[in-house]
ZAVOMAR-27486 format. One record per residue (C-alpha): residue in one letter; x, y, z. Coordinates in nm, 2 decimals, decimal comma. Each point is the difference from the previous one (the first is absolute). Example, Ala and Ser with C-alpha at 12.3 -4.5 7.8 and 13.67 -1.06 7.14 Angstrom:
2
<resn=A&u=1,23&v=-0,45&w=0,78>
<resn=S&u=0,14&v=0,34&w=-0,07>
This chain:
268
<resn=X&u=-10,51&v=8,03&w=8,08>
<resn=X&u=-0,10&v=-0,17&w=0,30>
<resn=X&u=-0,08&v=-0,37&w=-0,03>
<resn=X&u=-0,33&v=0,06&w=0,17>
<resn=X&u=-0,13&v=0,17&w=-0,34>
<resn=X&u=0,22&v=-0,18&w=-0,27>
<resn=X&u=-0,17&v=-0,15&w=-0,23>
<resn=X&u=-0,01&v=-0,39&w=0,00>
<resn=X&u=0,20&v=-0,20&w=-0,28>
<resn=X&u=-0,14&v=-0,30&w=-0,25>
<resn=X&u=0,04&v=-0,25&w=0,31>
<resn=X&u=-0,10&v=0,23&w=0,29>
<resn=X&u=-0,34&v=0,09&w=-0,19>
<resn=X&u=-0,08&v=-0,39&w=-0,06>
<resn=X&u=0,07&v=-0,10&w=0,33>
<resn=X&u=-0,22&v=0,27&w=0,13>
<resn=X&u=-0,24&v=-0,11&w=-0,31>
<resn=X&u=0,02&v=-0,36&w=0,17>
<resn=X&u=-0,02&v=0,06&w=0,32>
<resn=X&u=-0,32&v=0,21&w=-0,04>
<resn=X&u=-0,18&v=-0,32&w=-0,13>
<resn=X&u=0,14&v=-0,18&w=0,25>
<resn=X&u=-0,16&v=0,17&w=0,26>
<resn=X&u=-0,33&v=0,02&w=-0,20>
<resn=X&u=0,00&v=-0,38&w=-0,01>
<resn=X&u=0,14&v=-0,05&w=0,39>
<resn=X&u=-0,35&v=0,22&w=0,12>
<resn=X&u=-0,17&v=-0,31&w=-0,05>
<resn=X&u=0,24&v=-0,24&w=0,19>
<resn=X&u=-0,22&v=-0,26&w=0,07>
<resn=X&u=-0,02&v=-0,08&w=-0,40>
<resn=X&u=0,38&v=0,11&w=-0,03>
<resn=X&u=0,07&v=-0,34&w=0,30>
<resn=X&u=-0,27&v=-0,21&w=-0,17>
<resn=X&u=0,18&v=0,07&w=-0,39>
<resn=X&u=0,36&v=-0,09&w=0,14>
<resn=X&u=-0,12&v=-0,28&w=0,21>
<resn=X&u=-0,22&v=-0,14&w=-0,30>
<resn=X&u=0,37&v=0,04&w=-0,23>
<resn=X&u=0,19&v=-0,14&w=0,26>
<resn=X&u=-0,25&v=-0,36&w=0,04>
<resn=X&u=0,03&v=-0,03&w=-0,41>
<resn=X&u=0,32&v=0,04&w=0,00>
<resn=X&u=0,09&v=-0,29&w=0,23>
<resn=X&u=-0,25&v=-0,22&w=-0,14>
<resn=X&u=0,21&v=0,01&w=-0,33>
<resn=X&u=0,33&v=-0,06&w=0,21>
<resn=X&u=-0,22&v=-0,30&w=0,14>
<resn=X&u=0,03&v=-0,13&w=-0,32>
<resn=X&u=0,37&v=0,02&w=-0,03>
<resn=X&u=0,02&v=-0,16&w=0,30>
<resn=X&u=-0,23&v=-0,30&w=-0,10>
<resn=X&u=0,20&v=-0,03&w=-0,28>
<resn=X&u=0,34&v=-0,01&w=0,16>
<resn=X&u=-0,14&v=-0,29&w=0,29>
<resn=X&u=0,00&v=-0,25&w=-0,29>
<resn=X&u=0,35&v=0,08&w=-0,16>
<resn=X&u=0,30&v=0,21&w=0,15>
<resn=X&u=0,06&v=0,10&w=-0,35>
<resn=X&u=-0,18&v=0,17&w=-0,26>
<resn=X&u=0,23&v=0,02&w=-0,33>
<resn=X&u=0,30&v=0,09&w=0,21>
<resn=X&u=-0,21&v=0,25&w=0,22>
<resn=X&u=0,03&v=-0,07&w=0,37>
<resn=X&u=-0,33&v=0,10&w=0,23>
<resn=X&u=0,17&v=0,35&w=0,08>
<resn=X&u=0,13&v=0,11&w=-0,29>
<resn=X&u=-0,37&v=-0,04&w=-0,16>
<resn=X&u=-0,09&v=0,16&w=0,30>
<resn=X&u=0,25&v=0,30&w=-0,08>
<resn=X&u=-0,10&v=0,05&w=-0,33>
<resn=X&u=-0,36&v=0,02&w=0,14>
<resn=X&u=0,09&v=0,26&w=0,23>
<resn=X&u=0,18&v=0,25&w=-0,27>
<resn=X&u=-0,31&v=-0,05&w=-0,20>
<resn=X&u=-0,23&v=0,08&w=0,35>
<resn=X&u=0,20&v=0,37&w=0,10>
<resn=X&u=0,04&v=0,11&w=-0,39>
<resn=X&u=-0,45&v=-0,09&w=-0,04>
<resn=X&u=0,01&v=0,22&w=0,35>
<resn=X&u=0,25&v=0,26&w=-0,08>
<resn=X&u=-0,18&v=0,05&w=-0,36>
<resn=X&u=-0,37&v=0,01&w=0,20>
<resn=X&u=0,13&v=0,28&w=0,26>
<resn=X&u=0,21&v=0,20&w=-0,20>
<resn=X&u=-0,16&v=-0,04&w=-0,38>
<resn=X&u=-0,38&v=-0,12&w=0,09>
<resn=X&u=-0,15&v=0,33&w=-0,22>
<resn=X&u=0,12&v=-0,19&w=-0,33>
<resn=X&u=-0,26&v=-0,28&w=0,06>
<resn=X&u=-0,27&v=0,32&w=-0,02>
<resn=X&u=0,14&v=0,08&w=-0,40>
<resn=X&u=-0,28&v=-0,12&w=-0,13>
<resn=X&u=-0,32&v=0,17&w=0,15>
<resn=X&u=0,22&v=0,32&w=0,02>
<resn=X&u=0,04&v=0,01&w=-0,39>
<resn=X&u=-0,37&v=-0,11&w=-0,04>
<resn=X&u=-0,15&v=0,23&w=0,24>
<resn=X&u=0,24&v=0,29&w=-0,13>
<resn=X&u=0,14&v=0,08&w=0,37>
<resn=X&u=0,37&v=0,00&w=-0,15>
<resn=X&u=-0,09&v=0,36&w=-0,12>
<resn=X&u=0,07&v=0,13&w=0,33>
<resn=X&u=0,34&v=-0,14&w=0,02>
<resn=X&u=0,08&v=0,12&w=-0,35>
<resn=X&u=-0,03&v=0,40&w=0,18>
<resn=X&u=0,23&v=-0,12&w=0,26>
<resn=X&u=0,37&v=0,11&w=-0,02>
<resn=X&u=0,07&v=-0,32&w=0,12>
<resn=X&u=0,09&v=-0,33&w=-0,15>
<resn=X&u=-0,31&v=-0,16&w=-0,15>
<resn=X&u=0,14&v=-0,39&w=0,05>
<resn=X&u=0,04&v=0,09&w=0,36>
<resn=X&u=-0,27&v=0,12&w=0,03>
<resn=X&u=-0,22&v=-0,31&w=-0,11>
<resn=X&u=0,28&v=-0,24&w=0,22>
<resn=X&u=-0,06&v=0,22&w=0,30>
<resn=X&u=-0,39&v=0,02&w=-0,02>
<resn=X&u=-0,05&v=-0,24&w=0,20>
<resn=X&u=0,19&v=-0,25&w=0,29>
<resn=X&u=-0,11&v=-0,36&w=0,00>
<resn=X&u=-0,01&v=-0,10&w=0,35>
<resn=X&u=0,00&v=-0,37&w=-0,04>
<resn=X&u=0,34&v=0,07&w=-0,12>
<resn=X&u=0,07&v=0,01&w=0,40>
<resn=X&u=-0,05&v=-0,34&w=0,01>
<resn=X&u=0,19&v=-0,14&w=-0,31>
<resn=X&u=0,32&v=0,24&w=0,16>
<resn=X&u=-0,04&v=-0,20&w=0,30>
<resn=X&u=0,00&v=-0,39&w=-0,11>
<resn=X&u=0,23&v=0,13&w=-0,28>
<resn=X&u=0,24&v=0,13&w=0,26>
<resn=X&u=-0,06&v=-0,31&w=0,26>
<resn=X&u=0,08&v=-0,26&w=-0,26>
<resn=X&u=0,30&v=0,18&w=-0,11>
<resn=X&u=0,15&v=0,01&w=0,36>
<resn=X&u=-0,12&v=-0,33&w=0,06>
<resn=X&u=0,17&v=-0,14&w=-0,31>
<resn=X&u=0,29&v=0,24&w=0,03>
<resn=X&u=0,18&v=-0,26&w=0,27>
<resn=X&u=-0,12&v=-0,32&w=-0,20>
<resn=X&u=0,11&v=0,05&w=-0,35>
<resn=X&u=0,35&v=-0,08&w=-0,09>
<resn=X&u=0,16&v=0,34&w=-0,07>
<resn=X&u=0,30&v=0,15&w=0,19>
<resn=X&u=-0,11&v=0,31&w=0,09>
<resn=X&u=0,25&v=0,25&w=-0,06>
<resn=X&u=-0,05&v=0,43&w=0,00>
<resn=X&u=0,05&v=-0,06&w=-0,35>
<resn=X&u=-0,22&v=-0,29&w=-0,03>
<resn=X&u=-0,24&v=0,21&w=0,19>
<resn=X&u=0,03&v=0,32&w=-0,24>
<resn=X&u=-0,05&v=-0,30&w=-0,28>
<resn=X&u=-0,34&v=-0,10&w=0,17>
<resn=X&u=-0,12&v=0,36&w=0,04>
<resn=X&u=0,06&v=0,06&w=-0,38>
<resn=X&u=-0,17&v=-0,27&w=-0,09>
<resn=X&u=-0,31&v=0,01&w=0,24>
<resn=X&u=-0,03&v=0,42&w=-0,13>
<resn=X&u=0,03&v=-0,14&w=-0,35>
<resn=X&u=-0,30&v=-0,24&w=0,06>
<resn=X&u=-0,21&v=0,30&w=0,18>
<resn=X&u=0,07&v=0,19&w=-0,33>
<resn=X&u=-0,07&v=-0,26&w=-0,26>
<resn=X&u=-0,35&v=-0,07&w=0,22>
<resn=X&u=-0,05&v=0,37&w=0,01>
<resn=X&u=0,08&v=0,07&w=-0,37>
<resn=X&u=-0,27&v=-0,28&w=-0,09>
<resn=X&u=-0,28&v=0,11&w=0,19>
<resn=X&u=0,09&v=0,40&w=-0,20>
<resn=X&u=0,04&v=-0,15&w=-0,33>
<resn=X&u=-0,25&v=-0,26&w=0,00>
<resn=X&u=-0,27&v=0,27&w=0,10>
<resn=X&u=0,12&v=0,28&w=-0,23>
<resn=X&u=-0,13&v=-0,19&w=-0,25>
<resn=X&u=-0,36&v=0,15&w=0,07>
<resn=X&u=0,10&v=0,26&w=-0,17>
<resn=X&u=-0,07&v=-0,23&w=-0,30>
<resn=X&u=-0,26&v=-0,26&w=0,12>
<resn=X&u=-0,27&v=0,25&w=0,13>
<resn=X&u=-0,11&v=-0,23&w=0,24>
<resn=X&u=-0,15&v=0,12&w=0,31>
<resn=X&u=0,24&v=-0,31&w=0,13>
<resn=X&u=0,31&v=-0,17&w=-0,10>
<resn=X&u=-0,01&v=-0,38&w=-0,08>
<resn=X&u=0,36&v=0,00&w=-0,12>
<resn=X&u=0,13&v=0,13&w=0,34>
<resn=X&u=-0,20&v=-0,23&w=0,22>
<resn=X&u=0,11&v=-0,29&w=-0,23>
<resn=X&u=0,43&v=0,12&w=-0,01>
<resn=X&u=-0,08&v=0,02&w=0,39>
<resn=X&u=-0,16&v=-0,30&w=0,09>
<resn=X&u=0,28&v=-0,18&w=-0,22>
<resn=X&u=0,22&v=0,16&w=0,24>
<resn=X&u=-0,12&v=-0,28&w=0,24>
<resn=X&u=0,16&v=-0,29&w=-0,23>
<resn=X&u=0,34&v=0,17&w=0,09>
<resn=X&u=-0,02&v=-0,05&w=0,32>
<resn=X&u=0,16&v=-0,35&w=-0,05>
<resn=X&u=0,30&v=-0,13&w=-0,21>
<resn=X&u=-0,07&v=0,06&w=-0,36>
<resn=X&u=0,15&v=-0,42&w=-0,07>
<resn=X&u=-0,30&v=-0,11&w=0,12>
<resn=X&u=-0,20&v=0,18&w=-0,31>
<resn=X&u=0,01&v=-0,12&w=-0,36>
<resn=X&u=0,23&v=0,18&w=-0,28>
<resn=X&u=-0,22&v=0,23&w=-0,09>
<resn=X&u=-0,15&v=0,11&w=0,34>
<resn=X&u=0,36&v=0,09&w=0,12>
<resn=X&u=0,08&v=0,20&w=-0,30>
<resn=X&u=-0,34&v=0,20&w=0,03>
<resn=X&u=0,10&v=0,05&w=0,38>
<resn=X&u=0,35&v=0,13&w=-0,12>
<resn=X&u=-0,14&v=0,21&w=-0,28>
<resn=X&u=-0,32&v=0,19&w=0,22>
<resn=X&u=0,26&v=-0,01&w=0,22>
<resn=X&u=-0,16&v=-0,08&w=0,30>
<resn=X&u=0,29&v=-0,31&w=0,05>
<resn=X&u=0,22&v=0,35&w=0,14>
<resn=X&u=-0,22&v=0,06&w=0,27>
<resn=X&u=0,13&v=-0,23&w=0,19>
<resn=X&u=0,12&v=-0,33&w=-0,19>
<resn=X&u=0,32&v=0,07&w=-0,14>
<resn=X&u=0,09&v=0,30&w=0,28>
<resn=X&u=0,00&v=-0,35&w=0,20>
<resn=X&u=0,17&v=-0,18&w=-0,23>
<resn=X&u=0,25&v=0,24&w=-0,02>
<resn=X&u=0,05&v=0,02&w=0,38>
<resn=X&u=-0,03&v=-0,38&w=0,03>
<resn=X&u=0,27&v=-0,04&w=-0,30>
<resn=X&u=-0,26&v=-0,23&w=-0,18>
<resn=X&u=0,19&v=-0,09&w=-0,33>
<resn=X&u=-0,13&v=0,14&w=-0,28>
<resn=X&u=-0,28&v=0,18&w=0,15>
<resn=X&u=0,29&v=0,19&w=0,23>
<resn=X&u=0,15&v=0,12&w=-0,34>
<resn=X&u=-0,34&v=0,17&w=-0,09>
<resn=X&u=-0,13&v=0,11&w=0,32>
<resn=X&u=0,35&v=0,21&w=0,02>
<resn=X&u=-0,15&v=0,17&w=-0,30>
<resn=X&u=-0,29&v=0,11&w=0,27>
<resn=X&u=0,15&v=0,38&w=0,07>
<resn=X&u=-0,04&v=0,05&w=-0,43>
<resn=X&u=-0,34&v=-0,11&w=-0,01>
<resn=X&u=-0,09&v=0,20&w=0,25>
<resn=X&u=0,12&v=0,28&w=-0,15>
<resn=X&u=-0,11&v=-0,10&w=-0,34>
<resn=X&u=-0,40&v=-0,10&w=0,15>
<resn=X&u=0,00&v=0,33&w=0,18>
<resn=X&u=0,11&v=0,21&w=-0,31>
<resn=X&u=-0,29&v=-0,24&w=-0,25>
<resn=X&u=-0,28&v=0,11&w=0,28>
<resn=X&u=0,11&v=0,38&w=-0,01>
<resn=X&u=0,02&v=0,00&w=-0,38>
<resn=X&u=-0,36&v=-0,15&w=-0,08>
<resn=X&u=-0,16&v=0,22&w=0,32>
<resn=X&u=0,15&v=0,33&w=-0,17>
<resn=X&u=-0,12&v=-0,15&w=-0,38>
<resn=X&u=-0,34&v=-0,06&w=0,16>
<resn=X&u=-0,01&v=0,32&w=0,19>
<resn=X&u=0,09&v=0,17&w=-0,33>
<resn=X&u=-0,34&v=-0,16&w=-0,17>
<resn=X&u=-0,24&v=0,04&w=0,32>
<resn=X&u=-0,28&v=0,22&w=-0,14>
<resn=X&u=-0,17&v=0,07&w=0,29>
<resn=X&u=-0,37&v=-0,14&w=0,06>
<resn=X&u=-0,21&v=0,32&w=-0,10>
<resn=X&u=-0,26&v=0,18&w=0,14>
């Protein structure tokens, strides 16, 4: 068959899926500018902070300036990855409110991508870029010798992060198939906790750090860090990064498929 008229696989049709939105959202580029440009200014007002911080004391509980500044930056691209890529999962809620899920349900095509693909966040342009700057920046400041297999180590761990993030924002909004809430409290609150993990967990209490382990928002970007850095004990766990992944990504596909199994539609 010539390529011209085979059909697309599972990846071709959700980049096509995403790059339709894409261009729906880039006819208004004005707004598009303004939405990466507002991202990009809150985004370095929070690294003000860090900086603020790190004027007073070189050290923060064994955490140099840059290696903070790292684990900000893994945290920045997977937030930005996650809005470009899997934006349609923050729409869950209105979709199995309003009923529009029934039209994905006659698709012969993968209902979860379907939601994921729905929409592209563009702000998520923004987080990529200070995500990716900080990472480059810090890359040369950090001490880590880096080797091509340290450098296959830090890919692992920075995908691991993108999937953790990713498998949050899917799991923590599939769970409007049992709160039947035009909007999702629980996923605005696991994502805005996301923002404590932005720094080294020793600076929280006990029982913050094990609530950051447990979400896990800590494997966003903390212990993929930590694991890079070779930060003790939080090395040994962040090496468990890859598993989480996996095991977050295979939690959020479980309860989206248990909830799509007891969406009832919104009638007539």
């Amino acid at each position: 068959m010539d390529d011209r008229f085979r059909p697309p696989g599972t990846l071709g049709l959700y980049r096509r899926l995403l790059g339709a939105h894409l261009r729906a959202v880039l006819e208004y580029r004005a707004d598009a500018l303004l939405t990466v440009a507002a991202t990009v200014l809150g985004q370095l007002a929070g690294l003000v902070f860090v900086v603020t911080i790190f004027a007073q004391t070189p050290v923060l509980m064994g955490w140099t300036r840059w290696e903070v500044l790292c684990v900000c930056g893994m945290v920045m691209l997977a937030e930005g990855i996650g809005s470009l890529f899997c934006e349609g999962a923050w729409q869950l809620s209105g979709m199995v409110n309003m009923g529009a899920l029934d039209y994905f349900l006659i698709r012969p095509y993968p209902v979860v991508l379907q939601v994921t693909g729905s929409a592209v966040g563009v702000n998520g342009l923004g987080n990529v870029l200070i995500g990716v700057s900080l990472l480059g920046l810090s890359a040369g400041r950090i001490e880590v010798a880096w080797t091509p297999l340290t450098l296959l180590w830090a890919g692992v761990l920075l995908v691991s992060g993108v999937l953790v993030k990713t498998a949050l924002s899917l799991g923590t909004n599939a769970l409007a198939f049992w709160l039947l809430s035009p909007s999702n409290s629980v996923a605005v609150s696991v994502h805005m906790l996301g923002d404590l993990a932005r720094y080294p967990l020793t600076v929280y209490g006990p029982g913050m750090r094990s609530l950051l382990t447990v979400i896990p928002v800590a494997f966003v970007g903390y212990f993929p860090a930590a694991a890079l850095l070779d930060k003790g004990g939080s090395a040994t766990i962040g090496a468990f990064s890859p598993l989480v992944a996996v095991a977050a990504t295979g939690v959020a596909l479980a309860l989206f498929s248990r909830g799509l199994r007891r969406y009832e539609s919104a009638g007539n």
